[in-house]
C-alpha positions in Angstrom: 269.5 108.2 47.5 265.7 106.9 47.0 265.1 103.3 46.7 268.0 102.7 44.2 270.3 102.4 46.8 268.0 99.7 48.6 268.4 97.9 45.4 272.7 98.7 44.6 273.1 94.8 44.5 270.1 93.5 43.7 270.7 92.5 40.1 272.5 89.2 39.3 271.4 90.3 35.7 273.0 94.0 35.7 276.4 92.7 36.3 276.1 91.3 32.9 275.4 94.6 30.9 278.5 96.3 29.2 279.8 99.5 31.6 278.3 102.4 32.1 279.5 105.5 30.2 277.0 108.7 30.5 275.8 108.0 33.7 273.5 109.2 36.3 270.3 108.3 39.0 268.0 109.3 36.2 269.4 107.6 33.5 272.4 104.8 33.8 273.2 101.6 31.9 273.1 103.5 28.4 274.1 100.8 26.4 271.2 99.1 27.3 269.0 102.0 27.1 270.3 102.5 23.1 270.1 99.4 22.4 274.1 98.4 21.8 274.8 96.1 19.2 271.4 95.6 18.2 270.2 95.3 14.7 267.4 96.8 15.7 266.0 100.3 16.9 266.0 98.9 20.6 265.4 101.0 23.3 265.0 100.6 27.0 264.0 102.2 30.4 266.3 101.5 32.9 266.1 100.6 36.5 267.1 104.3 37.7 264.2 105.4 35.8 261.8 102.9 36.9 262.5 103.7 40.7 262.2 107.4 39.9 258.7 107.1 38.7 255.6 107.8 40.7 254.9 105.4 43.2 252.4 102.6 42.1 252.6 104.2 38.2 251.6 101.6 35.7 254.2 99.3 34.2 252.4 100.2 30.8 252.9 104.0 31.8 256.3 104.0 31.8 256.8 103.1 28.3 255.7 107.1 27.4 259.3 107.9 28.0 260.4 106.0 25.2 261.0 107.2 21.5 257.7 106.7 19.7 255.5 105.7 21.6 251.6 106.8 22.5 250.8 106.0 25.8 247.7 107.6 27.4 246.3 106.5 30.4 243.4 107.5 33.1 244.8 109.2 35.6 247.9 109.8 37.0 248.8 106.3 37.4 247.2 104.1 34.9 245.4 101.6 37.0 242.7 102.3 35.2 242.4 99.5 32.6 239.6 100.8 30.1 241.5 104.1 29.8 244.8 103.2 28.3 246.2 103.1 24.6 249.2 102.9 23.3 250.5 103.6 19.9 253.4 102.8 18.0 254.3 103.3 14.3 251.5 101.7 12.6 250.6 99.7 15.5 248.4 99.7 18.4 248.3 97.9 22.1 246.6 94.7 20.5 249.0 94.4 18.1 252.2 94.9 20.3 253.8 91.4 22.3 255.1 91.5 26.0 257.2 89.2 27.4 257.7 88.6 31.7 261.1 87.4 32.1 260.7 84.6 29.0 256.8 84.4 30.0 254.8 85.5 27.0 251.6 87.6 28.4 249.2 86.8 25.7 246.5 89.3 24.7 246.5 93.2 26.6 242.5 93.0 26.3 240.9 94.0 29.5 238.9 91.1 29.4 240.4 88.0 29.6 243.7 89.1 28.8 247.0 89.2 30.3 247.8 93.3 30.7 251.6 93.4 31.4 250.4 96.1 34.2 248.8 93.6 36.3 252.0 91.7 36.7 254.7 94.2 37.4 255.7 96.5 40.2 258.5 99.3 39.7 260.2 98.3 42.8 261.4 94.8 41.5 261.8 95.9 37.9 265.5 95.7 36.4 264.6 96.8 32.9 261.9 97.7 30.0 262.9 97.4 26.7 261.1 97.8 24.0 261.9 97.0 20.1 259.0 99.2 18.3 259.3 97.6 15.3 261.3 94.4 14.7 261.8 92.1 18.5 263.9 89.3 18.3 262.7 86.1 16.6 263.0 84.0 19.6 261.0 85.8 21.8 257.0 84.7 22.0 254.1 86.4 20.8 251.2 85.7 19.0 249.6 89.2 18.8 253.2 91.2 17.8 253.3 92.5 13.9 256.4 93.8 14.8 256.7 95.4 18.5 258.0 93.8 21.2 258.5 95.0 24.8 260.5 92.5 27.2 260.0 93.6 31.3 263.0 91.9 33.2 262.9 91.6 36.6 265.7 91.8 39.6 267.3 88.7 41.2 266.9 88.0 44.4 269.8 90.1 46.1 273.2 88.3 47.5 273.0 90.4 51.0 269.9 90.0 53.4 267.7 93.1 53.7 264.7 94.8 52.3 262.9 97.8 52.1 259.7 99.5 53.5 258.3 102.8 51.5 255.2 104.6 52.3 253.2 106.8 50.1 250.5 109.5 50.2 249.4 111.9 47.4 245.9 114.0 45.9 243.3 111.4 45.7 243.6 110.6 49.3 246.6 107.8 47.4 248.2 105.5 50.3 250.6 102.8 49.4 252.7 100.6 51.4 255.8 98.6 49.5 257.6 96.0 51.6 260.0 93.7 50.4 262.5 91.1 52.2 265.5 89.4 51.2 267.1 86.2 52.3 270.3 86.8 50.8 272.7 84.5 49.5 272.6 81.1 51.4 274.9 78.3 49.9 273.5 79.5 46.2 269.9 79.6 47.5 268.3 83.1 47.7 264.8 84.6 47.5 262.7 87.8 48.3 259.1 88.1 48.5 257.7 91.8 48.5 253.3 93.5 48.6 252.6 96.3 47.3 249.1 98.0 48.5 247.7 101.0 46.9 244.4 102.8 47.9 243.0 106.1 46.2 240.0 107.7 45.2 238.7 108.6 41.7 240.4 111.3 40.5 237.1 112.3 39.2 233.5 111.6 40.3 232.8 108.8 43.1 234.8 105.6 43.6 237.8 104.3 44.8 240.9 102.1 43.5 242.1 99.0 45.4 245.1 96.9 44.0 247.2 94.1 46.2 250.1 93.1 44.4 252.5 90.7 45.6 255.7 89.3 43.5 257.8 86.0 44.8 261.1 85.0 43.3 263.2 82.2 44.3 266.7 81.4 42.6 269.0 78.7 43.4 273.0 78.9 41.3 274.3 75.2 40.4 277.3 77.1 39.1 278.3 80.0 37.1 276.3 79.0 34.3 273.4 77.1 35.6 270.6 78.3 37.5 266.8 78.2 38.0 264.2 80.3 39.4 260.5 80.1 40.3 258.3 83.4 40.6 255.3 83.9 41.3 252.9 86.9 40.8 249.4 87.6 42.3 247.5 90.7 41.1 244.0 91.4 43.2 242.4 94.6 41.7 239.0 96.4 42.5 238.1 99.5 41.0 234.9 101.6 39.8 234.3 103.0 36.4 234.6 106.1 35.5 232.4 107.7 32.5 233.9 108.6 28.9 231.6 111.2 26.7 232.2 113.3 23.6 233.9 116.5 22.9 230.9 118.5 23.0 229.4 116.0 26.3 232.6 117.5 28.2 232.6 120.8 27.2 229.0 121.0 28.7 229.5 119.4 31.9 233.2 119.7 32.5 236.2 117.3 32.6 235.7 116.4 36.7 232.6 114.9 35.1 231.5 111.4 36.8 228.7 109.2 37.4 226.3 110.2 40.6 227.5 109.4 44.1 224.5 109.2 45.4 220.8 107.2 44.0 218.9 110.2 42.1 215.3 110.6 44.2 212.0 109.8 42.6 213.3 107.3 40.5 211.7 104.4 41.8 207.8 103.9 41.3 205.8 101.3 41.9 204.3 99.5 38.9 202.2 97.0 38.1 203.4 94.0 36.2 201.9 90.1 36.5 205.4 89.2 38.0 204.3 85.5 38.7 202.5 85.1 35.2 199.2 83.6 36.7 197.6 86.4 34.9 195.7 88.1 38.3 197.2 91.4 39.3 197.8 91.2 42.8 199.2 93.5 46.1 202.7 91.6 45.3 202.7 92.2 41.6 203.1 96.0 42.2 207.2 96.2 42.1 209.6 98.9 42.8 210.7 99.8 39.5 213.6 101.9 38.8 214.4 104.0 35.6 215.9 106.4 33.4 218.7 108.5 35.8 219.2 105.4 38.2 221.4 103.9 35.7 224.1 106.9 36.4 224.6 105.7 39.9 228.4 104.8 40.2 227.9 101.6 42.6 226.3 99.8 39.7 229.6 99.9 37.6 232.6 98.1 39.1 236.0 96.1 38.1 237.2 92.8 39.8 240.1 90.8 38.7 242.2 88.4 40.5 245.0 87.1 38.4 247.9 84.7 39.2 251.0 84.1 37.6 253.5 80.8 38.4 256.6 80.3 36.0 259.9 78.5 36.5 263.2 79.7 34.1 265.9 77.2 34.0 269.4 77.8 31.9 272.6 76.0 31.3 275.5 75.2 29.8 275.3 72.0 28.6 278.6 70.9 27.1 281.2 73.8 26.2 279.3 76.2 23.8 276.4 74.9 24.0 274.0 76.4 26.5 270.1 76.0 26.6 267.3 78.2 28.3 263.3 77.0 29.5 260.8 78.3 31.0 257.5 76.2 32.3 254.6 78.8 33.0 250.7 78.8 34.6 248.2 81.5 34.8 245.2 81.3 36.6 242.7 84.7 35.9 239.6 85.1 37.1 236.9 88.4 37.9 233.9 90.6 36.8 232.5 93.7 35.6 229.0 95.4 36.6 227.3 98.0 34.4 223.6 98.3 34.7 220.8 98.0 32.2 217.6 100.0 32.1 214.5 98.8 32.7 213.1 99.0 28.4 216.2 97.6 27.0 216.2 94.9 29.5 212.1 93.8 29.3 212.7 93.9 25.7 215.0 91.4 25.9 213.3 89.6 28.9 210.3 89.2 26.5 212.3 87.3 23.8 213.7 84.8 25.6 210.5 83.8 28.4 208.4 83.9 24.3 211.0 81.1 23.6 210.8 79.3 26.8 214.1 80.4 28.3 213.7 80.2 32.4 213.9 84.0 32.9 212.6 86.5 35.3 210.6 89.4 34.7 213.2 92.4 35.3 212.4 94.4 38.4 213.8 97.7 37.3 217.5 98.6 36.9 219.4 95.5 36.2 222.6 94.1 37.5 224.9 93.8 34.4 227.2 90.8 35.2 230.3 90.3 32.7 232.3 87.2 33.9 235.8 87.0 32.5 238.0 84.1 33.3 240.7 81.0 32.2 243.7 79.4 32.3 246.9 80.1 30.1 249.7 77.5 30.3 252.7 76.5 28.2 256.4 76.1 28.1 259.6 78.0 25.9 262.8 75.9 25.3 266.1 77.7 23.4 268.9 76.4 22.4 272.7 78.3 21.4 275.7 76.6 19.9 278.8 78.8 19.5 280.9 77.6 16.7 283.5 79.3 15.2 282.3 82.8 14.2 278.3 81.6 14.4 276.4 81.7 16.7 273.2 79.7 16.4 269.6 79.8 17.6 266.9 77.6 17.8 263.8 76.8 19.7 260.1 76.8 20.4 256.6 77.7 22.3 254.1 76.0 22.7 250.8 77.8 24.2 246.9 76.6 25.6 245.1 80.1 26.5 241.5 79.0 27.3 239.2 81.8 28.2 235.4 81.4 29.5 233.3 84.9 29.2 229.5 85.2 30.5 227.2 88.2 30.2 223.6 87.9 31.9 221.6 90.3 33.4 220.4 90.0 37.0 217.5 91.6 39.4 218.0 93.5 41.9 216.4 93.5 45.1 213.4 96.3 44.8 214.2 97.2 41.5 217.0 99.4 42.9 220.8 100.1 41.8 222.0 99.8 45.7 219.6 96.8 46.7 221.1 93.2 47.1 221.5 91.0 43.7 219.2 88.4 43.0 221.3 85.9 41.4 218.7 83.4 40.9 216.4 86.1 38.9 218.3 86.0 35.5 216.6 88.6 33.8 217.9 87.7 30.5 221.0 85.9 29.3 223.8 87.2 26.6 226.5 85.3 26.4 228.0 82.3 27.4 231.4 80.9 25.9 234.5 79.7 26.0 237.3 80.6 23.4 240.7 78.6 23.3 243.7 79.8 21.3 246.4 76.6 20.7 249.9 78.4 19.9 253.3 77.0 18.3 255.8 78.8 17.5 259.6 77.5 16.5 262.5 80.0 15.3 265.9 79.5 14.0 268.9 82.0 13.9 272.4 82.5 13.2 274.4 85.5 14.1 277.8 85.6 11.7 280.7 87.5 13.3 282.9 89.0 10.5 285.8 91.8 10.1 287.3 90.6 13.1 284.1 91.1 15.0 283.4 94.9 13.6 280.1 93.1 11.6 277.4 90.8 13.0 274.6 89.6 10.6 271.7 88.1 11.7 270.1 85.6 9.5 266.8 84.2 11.3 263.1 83.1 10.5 259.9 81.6 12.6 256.7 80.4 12.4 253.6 80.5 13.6 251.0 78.2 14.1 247.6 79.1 16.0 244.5 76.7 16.3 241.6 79.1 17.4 237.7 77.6 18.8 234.6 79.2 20.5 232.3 77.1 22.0 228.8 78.2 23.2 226.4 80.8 23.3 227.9 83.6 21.4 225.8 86.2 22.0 221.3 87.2 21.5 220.8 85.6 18.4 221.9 81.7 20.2 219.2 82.6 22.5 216.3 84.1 20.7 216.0 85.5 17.5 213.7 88.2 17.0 212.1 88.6 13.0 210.0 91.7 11.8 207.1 90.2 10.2 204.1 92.4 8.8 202.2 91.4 11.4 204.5 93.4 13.6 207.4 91.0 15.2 207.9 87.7 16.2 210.4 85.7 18.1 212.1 82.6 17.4 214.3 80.0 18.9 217.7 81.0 18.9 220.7 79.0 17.2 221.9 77.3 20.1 225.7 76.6 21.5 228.0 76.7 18.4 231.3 75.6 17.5 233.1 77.6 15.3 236.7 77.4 14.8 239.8 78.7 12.1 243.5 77.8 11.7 245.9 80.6 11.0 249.3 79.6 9.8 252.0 81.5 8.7 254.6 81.2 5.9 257.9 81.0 6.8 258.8 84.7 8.7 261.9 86.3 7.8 263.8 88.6 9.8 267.5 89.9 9.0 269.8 92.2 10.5 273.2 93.9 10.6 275.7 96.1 13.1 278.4 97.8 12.1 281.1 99.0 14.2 282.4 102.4 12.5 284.6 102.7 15.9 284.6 101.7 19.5 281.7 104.8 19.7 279.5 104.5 16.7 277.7 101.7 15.0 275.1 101.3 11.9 272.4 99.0 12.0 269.9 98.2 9.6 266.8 95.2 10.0 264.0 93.6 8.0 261.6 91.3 9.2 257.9 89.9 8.4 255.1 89.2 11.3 252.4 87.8 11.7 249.7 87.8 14.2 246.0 86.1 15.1 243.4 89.0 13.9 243.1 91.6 17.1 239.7 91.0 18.8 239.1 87.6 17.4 236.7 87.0 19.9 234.6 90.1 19.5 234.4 88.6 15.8 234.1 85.3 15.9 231.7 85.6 18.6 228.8 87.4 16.2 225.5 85.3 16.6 224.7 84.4 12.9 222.9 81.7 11.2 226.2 80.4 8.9 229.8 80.6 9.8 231.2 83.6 8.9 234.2 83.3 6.8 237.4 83.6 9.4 238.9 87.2 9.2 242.2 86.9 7.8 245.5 87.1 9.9 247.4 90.8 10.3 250.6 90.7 8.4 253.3 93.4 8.3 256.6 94.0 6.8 258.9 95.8 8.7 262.4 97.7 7.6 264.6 100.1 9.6 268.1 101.6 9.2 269.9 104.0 12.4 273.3 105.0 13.6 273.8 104.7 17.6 276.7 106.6 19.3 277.9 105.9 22.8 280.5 108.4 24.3 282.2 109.2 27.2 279.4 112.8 27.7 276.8 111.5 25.0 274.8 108.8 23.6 271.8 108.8 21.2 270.3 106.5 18.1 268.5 107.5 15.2 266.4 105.4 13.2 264.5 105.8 9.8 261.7 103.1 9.6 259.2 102.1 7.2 256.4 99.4 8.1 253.6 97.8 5.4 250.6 96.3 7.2 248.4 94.0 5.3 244.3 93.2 6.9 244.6 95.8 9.5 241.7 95.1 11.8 241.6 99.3 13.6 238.4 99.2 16.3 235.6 101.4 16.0 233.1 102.1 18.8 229.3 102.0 19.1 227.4 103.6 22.1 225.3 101.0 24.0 221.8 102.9 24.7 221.4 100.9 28.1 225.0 102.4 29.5 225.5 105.2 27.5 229.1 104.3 27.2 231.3 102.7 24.0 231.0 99.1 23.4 233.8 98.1 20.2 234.1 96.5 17.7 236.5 95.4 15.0 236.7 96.3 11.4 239.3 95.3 8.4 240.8 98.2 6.7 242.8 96.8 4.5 246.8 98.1 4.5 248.5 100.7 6.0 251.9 102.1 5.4 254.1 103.9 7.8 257.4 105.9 7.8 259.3 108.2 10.1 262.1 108.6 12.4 262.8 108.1 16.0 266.1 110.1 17.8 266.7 109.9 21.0 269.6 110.9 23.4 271.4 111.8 26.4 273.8 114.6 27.0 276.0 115.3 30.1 278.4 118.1 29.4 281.5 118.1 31.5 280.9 122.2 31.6 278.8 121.4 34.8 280.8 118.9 35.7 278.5 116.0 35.1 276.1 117.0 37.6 273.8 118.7 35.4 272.5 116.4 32.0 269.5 116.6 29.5 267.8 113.5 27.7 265.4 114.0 24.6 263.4 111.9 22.2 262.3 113.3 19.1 259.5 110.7 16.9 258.2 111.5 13.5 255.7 109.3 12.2 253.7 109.6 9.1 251.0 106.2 9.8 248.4 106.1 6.9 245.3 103.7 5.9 246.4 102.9 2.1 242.3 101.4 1.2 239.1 103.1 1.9 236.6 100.7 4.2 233.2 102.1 5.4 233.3 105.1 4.2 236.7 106.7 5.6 239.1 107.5 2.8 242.2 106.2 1.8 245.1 108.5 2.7 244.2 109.6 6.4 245.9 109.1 9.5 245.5 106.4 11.4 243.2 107.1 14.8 245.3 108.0 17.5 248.2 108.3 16.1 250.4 111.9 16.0 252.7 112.8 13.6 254.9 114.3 16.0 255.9 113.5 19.7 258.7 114.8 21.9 259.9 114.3 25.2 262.8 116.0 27.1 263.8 116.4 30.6 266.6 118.1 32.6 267.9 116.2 35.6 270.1 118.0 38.2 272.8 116.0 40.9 274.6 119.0 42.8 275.3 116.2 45.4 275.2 112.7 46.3 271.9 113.2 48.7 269.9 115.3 46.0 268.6 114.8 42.5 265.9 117.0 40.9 264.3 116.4 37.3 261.9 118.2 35.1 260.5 116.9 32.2 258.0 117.3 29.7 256.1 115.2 26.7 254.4 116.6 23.4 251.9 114.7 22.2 250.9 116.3 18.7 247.4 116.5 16.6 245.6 113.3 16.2 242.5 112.3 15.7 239.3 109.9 17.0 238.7 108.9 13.3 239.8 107.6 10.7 238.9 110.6 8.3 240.8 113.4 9.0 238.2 115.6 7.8 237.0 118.9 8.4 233.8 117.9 8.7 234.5 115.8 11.9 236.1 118.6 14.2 235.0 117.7 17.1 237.1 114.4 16.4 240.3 116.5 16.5 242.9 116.2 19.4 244.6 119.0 19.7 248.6 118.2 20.9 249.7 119.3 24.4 252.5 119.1 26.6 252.6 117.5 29.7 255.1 118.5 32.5 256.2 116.5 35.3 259.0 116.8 38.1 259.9 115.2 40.9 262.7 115.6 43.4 265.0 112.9 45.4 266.4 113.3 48.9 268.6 110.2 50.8 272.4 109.0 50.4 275.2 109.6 51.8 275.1 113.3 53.2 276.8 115.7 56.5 273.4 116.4 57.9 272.5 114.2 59.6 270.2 111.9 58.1 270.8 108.1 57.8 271.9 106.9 54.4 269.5 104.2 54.0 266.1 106.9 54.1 265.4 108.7 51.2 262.5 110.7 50.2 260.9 111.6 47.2 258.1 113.8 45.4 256.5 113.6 42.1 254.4 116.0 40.7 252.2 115.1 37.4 250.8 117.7 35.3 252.7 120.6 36.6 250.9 123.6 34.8 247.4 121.6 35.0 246.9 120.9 31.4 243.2 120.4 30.9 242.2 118.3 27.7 241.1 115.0 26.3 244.1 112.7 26.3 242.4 109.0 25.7 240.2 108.1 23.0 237.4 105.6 21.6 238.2 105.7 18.2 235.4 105.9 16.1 234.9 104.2 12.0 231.6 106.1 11.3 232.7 109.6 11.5 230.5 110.5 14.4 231.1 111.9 17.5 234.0 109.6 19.4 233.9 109.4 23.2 237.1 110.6 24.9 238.1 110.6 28.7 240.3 113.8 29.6 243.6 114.2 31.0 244.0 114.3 34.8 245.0 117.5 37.0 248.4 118.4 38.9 248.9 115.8 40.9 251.4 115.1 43.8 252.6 112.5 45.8 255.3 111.7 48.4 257.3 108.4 48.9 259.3 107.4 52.2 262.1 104.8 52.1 264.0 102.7 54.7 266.6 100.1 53.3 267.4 97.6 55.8 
């Protein structure tokens, strides 16, 4: 079989899962993947599915199998990290928490976040699971209203080994996966493993880069008492790729990118007093670049290097009593490039030299440095006490996520796009900050067995606490201030470095919850729960440049109820749920085009309360008419997400952005022997929109829904032919039937034109495995 069986007895944490009761290598561990005795919708991708997956996907990409949930990505495997969204009942990416094996992972902003994707490869991934509208109380988060989605890595395995798997695919993909194990010595064991993955652009110039390597070393006391240490370091390069409008596309096509080479007869010389001594001189006349030179795709560029340490510790300290902590450092660091034109930039230029600021006089196209960078440390501790028929909860977090963000624009040598960067000519400065969010959060449960263990209630409640500051230059305004006066315009001093800060506490947060056992197959659950979360995008808003400070934006509340039925049988398994979620100062982001890169810059806006309702279904079925080699899995999500106030002119009433009604996957998976498994499968997204207006007068703001279908096939195991059990190989194809439309989009506040990126072509790749 494919890499599974590298992995057969890699997971210290499987053997505890309940067994196995529809089972297969596309879908296995169904209890977990339903969510068993949970009083919540909880569902999960499993390992199977994980290492059936596209090689190198995106750990954010593989929550589109799950019941309703709106993931689009760029391209077919979602490195790229200004082209992804995900949607979930009433609530976005921003808005949903992640959690690495007890490590919470912060914001999943692009800059200066903590994107789960940068932290997780397939190969050493146990589990997803995701609770769309009600996670546990214990589990850390200051940006969930409700979501949470825990990853959960392997153990290190008890035998010595590893595994080697090569990739190739469209794009001109390679990707290498190696990964060794020490085995079990005297309690000790560890593995290490790097991932690299090379491509090209699916569309227009540029490449992706991405080394990724994962460390995890485990050491058993006893039965009961262990600790780990793990380490994760992401190095990512990548170049941009252009969004545009409906009608933008439709003119230039959907393979549209930025120019791969530098357009000719955009540089001319021109005069300009570059020294200021007043005297135009031989070495006054500059290169200068303009207009179509900012298309030029070298100018626009990624760079992150992120690092992750943690160390998980957990106990039983007296009989019944048991305890869990985990101690965690991130280090991030990197850049962005887009350029600046020549206008925009002199205008700017001329503010700040009027004010005194030690500038340069731009040279042509400008070098558009965005430095994004921090630190994020802190520590969980849990406790549980078993007595009698309770079981009880209670702990903390405690957080410090420091994040330091520049923006400055520097020359380039001759004025040109492709010439060397002058970073001592600072044409002009923007910002200059450094935000820090302090977190506490404490919970307290109790889970109350009755009816001779047929009921569980869950009675639990936490709170949050979050100190937010920004420090510094916030953005023009701090520099120079530029006033229209009837003499024409003048400039100003700007406000300086500022302080701003704002508490956000919460009240005390609810969150109850039953299971019923109506047999050993079937169970009824029903949950409520409050949240609360620190306003998505705080530092877009508390980083405006004004004269006062601005009242602090209040914090996103939601209330959250849900009520399912979840059967697990010996050929079938499936949950329904029925949800409704309130939302109170929903922040939703609407997007302005910058007139120096032509591309969307966002910003946040509150829209006052939205209510959602629907239902999620979701099941597997392997009929014993085929003789369990042949089963089908579906997910079927209805979802009715509405804005309850009017705010800038968008009604009350409308969908949310981005957010279908309807969306349905399926697939058919296929095991005629132990060496082959085939799958097809297939996702409906339905009608959305790029607004928040649903209006016939903003069509080209319409998405229409699609289907996307994807196969792959899986060759290794034990077989009579030959080939040695511990190779497998594997091909995915994305996009069978080469679906051409806009998948991703800006979502726009002003009823204009929103900027989309499109979905990518068929797609296919081939993976090699050796187990050793």
């Amino acid at each position: 079989m494919a890499p599974a069986y590298a992995q057969e007895d890699d997971s210290a944490d499987e053997a505890r899962f309940e067994a196995v009761v529809v089972e297969g290598r596309r879908v296995s561990q169904t209890d977990l993947a339903i969510g068993q005795d949970e009083a919540s919708n909880t569902v999960a991708v499993t390992r199977k599915e994980l290492l059936s997956a596209p090689s190198g996907i995106s750990g954010l990409k593989m929550l589109e199998s799950l019941p309703g949930f709106n993931v689009q990505t760029d391209g077919a495997l979602g490195l790229y990290e200004f082209g992804n969204s995900v949607t979930v009942r009433a609530f976005n990416l921003q808005q949903i928490g992640f959690v690495l094996d007890g490590v919470p992972m912060g914001r999943s902003d692009a800059f200066g976040g903590s994107p789960i994707f940068r932290y997780v490869d397939n190969e050493n991934l146990g589990s997803v699971v995701a609770s769309p509208g009600a996670g546990d109380v214990s589990l850390p988060s200051y940006a969930s209203l409700g979501p949470i989605v825990s990853y959960n890595t392997i153990a290190p395995s008890d035998e010595a080994g590893g595994m080697l798997s090569y990739t190739l695919g469209d794009d001109d993909l390679q990707r290498t996966f190696v990964k060794l194990e020490t085995g079990d010595i005297n309690g000790f064991s560890a593995y290490i493993s790097r991932s690299k993955t090379d491509s090209d652009l699916w569309r227009g110039p540029g490449t992706i880069d991405r080394e990724h390597i994962e460390g995890k070393m485990r050491y058993e006391f006893d039965a009961d008492t262990f600790v780990t240490a793990s380490y994760v370091s992401n190095d990512f390069f990548d170049y941009d790729s252009p969004s545009n409008s409906r009608a933008g596309f439709e003119a230039v096509g959907t393979d549209y990118g930025y120019s791969e080479t530098l357009p000719e007869g955009c540089i001319s010389p021109v005069s300009v007093d570059f020294n200021n001594d007043g005297v135009i001189n031989d070495a006054d006349y500059v290169p200068l670049q303009t207009g179509s030179c900012t298309g030029y795709y070298q100018d626009r560029v990624n760079i992150r290097q992120d690092s992750l340490y943690a160390l998980n510790f957990e106990s039983d300290l007296v009989e019944g009593l048991s305890t869990k902590a985990t101690l965690y450092y991130e280090d991030k660091d990197g850049f962005g490039v887009s350029p600046d034109g020549y206008d925009n930039t002199l205008s700017r230029y001329q503010d700040q030299v009027d004010v005194g600021l030690d500038v340069t006089h731009p040279r042509g196209v400008q070098y558009g440095f965005s430095g994004v960078g921090g630190t994020r440390k802190g520590a969980v501790l849990g406790f549980e006490w078993e007595l009698a028929n309770h079981t009880i909860e209670a702990g903390g977090w405690y957080e410090e996520d420091e994040y330091h963000r520049t923006q400055k624009r520097l020359n380039n040598a001759d004025g040109s796009a492709d010439g060397a960067v002058l970073f001592d000519e600072v044409a002009y400065y923007r910002r200059d900050y450094v935000s820090v969010r302090d977190t506490m959060q404490y919970y307290l449960k109790d889970t109350i067995s009755l009816m001779e263990d047929r009921l569980n209630v869950e009675v639990g409640a936490k709170l949050l606490d979050i100190d937010y500051s920004l420090d510094g230059y916030r953005d023009y305004a701090d520099y120079a201030i530029r006033v229209d006066t009837p003499g024409g315009g003048d400039t100003l001093p700007g406000y300086g470095p500022q302080s701003v800060s704002a508490s956000y506490t919460s009240d005390l947060l609810p969150n109850v919850g039953a299971v019923y056992d109506l047999s050993d197959t079937d169970q009824v659950f029903a949950s409520f729960s409050m949240n609360y979360a620190l306003p998505r995008g705080a530092d877009d808003i508390f980083s405006t440049a004004t004269s006062f400070v601005a009242p602090a934006p209040d914090a996103e509340e939601s209330t959250n109820y849900e009520i399912g039925l979840r059967t697990n049988r010996a050929t079938f398994n499936g949950a329904v749920a029925a949800f409704y979620t309130s939302f109170d100062n929903r922040l939703v982001t609407g997007n302005v085009i910058n007139p120096a890169t032509l591309q969307p810059e966002s910003f946040s806006v509150n829209a006052g309360s939205t209510t959602a309702y629907g239902v999620e279904v979701s099941g597997v079925w392997q009929p014993e008419m085929f003789d369990r080699k042949l089963y089908g899995d579906v997910n079927l999500t209805y979802n009715n997400a509405t804005n309850d106030d009017a705010f800038l002119g968008n009604p009350s009433g409308s969908l949310l952005a981005d957010s279908p009604e309807w969306i349905f996957s399926g697939g058919v998976t296929w095991e005629p022997t132990e060496w082959f498994v085939g799958n097809l499968s297939t996702k409906y997204t339905g009608d959305r929109y790029a607004d928040f207006r649903e209006a016939a007068d903003s069509p080209g703001n319409k998405m229409e829904g699609y289907f996307l279908w994807s196969a792959y096939a899986d060759i290794g195991g034990p077989n009579n032919f030959g080939l040695p059990e511990n190779v497998s190989l594997r091909v995915n194809v994305d996009n069978i039937f080469d679906e051409d439309t806009l998948a991703f989009t800006f979502t726009t506040t002003s009823g204009g034109n929103a900027f989309f990126r499109p979905l990518n072509p068929r797609t296919v790749q081939a993976t090699l495995t050796v187990a050793f």
